[in-house]
C-alpha positions in Angstrom: 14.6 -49.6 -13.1 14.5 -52.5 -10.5 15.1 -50.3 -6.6 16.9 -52.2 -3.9 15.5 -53.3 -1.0 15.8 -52.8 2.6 18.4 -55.3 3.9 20.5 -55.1 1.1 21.2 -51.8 0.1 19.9 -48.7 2.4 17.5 -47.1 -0.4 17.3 -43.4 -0.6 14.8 -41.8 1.5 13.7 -38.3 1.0 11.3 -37.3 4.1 9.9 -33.8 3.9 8.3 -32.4 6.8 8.4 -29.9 9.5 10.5 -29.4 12.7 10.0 -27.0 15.7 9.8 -24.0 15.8 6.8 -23.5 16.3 6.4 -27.0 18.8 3.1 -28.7 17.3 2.3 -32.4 16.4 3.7 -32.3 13.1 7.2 -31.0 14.3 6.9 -33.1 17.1 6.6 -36.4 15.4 9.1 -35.4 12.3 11.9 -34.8 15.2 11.2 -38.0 17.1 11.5 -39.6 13.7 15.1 -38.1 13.3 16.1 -38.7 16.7 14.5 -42.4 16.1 17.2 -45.8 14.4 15.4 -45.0 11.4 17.9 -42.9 9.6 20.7 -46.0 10.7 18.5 -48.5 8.9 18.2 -46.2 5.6 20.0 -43.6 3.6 17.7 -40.4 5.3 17.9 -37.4 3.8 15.1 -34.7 5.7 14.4 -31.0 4.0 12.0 -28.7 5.8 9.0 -28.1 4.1 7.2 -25.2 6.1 8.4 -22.0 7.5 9.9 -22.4 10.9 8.7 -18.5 11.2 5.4 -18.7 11.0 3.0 -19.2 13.2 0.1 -22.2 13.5 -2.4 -19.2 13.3 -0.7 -18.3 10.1 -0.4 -21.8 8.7 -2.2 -23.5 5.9 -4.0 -20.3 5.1 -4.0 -18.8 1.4 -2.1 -15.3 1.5 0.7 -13.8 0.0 3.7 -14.5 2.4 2.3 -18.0 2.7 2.2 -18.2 -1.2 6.1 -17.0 -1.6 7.1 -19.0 1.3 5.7 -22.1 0.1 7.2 -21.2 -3.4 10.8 -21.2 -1.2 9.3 -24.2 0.1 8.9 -26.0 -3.1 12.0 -24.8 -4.2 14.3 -26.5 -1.6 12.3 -29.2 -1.8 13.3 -29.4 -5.7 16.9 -28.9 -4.6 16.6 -31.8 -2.0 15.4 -34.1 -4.9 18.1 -33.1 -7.2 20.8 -33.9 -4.5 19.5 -37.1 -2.8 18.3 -38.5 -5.8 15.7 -40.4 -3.8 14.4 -43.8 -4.8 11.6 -42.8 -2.0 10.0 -39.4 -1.4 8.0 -39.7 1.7 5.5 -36.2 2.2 4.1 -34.6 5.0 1.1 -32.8 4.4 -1.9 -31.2 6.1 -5.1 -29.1 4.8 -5.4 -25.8 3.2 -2.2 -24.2 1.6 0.0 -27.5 3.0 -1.8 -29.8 0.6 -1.3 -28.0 -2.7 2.1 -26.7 -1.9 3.1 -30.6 -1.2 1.1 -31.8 -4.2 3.2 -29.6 -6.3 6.1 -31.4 -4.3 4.5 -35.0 -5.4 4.7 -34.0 -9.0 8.6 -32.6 -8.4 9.4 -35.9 -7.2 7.8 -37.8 -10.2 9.0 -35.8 -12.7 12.4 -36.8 -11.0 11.8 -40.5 -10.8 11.0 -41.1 -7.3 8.4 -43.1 -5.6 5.9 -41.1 -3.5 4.4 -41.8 -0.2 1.9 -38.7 1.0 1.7 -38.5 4.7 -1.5 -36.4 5.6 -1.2 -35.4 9.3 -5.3 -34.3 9.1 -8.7 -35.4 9.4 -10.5 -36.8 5.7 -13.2 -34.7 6.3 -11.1 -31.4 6.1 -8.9 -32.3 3.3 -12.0 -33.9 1.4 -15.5 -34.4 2.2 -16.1 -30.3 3.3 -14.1 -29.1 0.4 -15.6 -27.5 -2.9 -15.6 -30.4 -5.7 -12.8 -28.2 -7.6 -10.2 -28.9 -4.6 -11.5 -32.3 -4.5 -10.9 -33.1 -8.7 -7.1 -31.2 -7.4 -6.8 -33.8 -4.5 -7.8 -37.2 -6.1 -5.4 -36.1 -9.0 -2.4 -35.6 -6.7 -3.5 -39.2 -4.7 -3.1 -40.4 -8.2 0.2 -39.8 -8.7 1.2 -41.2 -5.7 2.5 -44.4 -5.1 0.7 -45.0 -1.4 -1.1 -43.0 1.3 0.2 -43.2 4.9 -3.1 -42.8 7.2 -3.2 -41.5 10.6 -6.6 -43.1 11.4 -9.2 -45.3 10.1 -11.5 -42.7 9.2 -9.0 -42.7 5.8 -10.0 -45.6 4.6 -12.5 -43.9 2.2 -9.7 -43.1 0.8 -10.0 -46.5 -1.3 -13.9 -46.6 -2.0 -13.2 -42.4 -4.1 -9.9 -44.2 -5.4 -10.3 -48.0 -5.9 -7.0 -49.4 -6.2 -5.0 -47.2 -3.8 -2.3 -47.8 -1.4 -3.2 -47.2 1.9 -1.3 -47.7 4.8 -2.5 -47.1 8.3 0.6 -45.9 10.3 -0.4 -43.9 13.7 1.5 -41.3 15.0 4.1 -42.4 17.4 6.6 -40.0 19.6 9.7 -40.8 22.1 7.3 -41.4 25.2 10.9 -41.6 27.5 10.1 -37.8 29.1 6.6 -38.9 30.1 7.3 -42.6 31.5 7.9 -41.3 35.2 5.3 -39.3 35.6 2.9 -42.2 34.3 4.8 -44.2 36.7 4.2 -41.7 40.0 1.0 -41.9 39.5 -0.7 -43.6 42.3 -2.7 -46.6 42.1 -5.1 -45.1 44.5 -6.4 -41.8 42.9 -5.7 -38.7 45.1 -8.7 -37.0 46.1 -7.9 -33.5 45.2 -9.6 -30.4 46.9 -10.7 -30.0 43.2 -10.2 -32.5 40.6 -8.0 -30.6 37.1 -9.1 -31.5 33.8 -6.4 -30.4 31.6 -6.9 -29.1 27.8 -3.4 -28.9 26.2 -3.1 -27.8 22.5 -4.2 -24.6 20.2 -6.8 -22.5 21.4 -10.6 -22.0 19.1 -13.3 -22.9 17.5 -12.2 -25.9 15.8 -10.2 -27.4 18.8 -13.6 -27.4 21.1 -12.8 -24.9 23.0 -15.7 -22.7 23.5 -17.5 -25.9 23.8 -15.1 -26.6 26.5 -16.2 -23.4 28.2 -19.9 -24.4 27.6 -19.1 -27.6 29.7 -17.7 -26.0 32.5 -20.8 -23.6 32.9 -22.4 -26.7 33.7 -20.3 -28.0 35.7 -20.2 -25.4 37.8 -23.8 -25.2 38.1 -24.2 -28.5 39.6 -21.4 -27.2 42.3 -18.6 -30.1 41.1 -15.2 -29.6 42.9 -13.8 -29.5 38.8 -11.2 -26.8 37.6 -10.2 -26.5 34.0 -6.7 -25.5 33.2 -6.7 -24.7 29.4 -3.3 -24.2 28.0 -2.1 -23.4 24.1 -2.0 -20.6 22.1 -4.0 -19.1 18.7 -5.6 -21.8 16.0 -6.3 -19.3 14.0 -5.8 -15.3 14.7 -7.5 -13.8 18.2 -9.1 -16.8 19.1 -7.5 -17.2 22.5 -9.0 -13.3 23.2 -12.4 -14.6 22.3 -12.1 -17.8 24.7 -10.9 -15.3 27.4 -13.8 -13.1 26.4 -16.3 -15.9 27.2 -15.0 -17.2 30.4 -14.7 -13.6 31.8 -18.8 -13.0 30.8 -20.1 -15.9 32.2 -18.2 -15.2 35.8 -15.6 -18.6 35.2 -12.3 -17.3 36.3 -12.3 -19.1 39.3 -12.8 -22.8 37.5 -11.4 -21.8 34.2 -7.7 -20.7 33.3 -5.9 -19.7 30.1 -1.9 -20.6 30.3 0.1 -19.7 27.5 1.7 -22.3 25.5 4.1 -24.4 27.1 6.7 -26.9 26.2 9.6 -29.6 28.0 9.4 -29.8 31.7 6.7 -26.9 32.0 4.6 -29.2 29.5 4.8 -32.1 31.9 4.3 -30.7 34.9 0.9 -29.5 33.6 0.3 -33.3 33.0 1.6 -34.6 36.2 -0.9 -32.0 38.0 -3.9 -32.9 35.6 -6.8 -35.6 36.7 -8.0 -36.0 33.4 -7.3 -34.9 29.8 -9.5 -33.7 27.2 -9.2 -33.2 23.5 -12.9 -31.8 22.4 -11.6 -31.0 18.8 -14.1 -31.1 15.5 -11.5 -32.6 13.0 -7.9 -34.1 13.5 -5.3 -36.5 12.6 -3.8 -38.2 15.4 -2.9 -35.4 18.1 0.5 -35.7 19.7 -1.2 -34.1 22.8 -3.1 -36.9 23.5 -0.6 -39.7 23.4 1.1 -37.3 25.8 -1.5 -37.2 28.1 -1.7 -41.7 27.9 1.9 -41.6 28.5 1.8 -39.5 31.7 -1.6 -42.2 32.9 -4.3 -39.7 32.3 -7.9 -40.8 31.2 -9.1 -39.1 28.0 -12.0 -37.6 27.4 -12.0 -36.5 23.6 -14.2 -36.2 20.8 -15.0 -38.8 18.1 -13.3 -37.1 14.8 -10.1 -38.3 12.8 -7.8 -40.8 14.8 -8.8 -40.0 18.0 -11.0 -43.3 18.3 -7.7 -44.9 17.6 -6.2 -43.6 20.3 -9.0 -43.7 23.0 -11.2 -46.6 23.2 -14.2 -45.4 24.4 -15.1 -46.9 28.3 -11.4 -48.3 28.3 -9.1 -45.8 28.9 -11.0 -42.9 28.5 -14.8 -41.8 27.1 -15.6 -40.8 23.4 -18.1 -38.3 22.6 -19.2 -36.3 19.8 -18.3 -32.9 19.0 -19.5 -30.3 19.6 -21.4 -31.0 22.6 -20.9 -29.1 26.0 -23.7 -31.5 27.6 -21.9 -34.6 26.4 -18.5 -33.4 27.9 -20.0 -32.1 30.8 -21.7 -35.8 31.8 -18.5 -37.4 31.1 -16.5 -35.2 33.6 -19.0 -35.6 35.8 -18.9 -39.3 35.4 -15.1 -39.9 36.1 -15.1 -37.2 38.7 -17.3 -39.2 40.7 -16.3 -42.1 39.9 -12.3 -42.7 41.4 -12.1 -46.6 40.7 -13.2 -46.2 37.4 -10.4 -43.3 36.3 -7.4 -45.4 38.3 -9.1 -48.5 35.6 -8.5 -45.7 32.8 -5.2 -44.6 34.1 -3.2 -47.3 33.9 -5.2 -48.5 30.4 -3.9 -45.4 29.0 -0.4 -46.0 30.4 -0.4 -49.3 29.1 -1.6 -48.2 25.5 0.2 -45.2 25.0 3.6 -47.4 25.0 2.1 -50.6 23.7 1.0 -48.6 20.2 2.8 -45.0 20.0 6.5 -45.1 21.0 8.2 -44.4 18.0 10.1 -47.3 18.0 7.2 -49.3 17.5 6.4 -47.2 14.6 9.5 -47.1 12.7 9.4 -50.7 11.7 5.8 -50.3 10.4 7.4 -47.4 8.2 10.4 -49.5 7.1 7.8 -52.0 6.1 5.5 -49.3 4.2 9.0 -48.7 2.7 9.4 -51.4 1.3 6.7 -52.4 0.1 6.7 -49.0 -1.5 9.9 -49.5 -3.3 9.0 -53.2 -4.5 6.1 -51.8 -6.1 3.3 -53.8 -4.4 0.6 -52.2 -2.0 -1.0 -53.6 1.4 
């Protein structure tokens, strides 16, 4: 069966994914990709793929009320299919519980006749190279019955030395940046010398964001007596972990430099950007994190670890420094480095301006998907 292309006939697009609540980079990108032209250039149909009840701390985790909601999951999804009667299923899909559940989704689709383009939102290394060899037989047997990947970052294309042959295509995140341009905009060429510079964490709260690393940095910053605050704002990545970052900054005397926010979102959100000096994103594995273009949009340097596709976001000594996780003593040079250094952040500032709207509006991403489309649906790869 010959499928039409894009320009002709709008082909059927089935996107599964996930839309707030809870507010996270997943939800956030799916809804600027609803609110985007895309569903005027195509016939969209979008079914919701995760539980909008539960938490991020509850998320991708193997347990029973994960197991029968993604069994709810799975089964809208099937009704979706059934209804649409996509030529295209395009899947979200992160690590742990997300993965299988949407694999089973891939072979729904198939078994219906659709086209499949998986979307991971997640580092490689979490979904592959750190997972048991039974998870990773499960994983190249669902890439297999896809018909392309759609990559967040570069650090996917390993993807086609396990799986000669595959379709990858490298699409970065992108968001509506319109909410952020003015504070970018306010920001002063001349760098405000604050009575103590903010450095601004903005995300989930534990171990594998960073963020008792985070805390390690700032015990050396405040050693050497820098005029540096930390604002550190998000909630649980995985259950009591904000408790146990409070724990650490309240033993080592930091409640003076160092303060936990709850989660934030809309013009609260952005006013903890506007306020910020620098942003930093210390995190051991990700995708491409929604935080981050954020913090480009509103003219913040980055200061972020070099995992997943944030080296695709910051280029390191450009508009922000790269360093390796899990080290408080590299993150603790770099913010001294840009705190001293005023000419060299207003440099980064308006780099990261420039970049964030350049690469990651989503208007400049949805012709790149339209294009992944249809090469999709004509059967050919990159």
């Amino acid at each position: 069966m010959s499928h039409p292309i894009i320009g002709k006939t709008k082909p059927r697009i089935l996107v599964s994914g996930h839309l707030p609540p809870p507010m996270g980079g997943i939800a956030t990108y799916y809804q600027s990709l609803l609110n985007s032209s895309l569903p005027q250039q195509v016939d969209l149909c979008f079914v919701e793929t995760s539980s909008q009840k539960r938490t991020q701390a509850q998320s991708g985790r193997f347990s029973l009320s994960n197991l029968v909601s993604a069994l709810s999951d799975c089964g809208r999804f099937t009704n979706a299919v059934i209804k649409h009667r996509p030529q295209l299923s395009h899947i979200a899909t992160a690590d742990g519980l997300s993965f299988g559940k949407h694999g089973v989704c891939v072979i729904i689709a198939r078994l219906f006749g659709s086209r499949v383009l998986l979307h991971p939102h997640c580092g490689f290394s979490v979904l592959y190279t750190d997972q048991p060899r039974w998870w990773q037989w499960f994983f190249r047997t669902i890439i297999r019955m896809t018909n392309g990947v759609v990559t967040l970052s570069t650090e996917w294309n390993q993807l086609t030395a396990i799986l000669p042959g595959s379709s990858v295509y490298f699409l970065p995140n992108g968001i509506d940046l319109s909410a952020y341009r003015a504070v970018g905009l306010e920001r002063r060429v001349v760098v405000k010398e604050p009575h103590h510079l903010k450095v601004l964490y903005l995300g989930y709260l534990g171990k594998a964001k960073g963020s008792f690393d985070l805390v390690e940095a700032a015990i050396r910053i405040s050693k050497d007596k820098l005029p540096v605050v930390f604002d550190l704002v998000g909630g649980d990545w995985a259950p009591g972990e904000v408790e146990l970052v409070k724990k650490q900054v309240d033993q080592v005397g930091l409640g003076n430099i160092v303060t936990l926010h709850p989660p934030v979102v809309g013009a609260q959100k952005i006013d903890y950007f506007r306020e910020a000096d620098i942003f930093i994103y210390p995190s051991y594995s990700e995708g491409m994190p929604i935080a981050v273009i954020e913090a480009m949009a509103c003219g913040l340097p980055i200061i972020a670890s070099k995992v997943g596709g944030l080296p695709d976001l910051v280029i390191d000594g450009i508009n922000g420094i790269l360093v390796d996780a899990g080290s408080p003593d590299q993150l603790a040079n770099a913010i001294k480095y840009l705190s001293t250094d005023p000419d060299l952040r207003i440099e980064m500032q308006l780099k990261s301006f420039q970049r964030a709207f350049d690469k990651f509006d989503i208007e400049k991403i949805v012709p790149r998907l339209i294009d992944i489309y249809e090469r999709t649906l004509k059967g050919g790869s990159v």
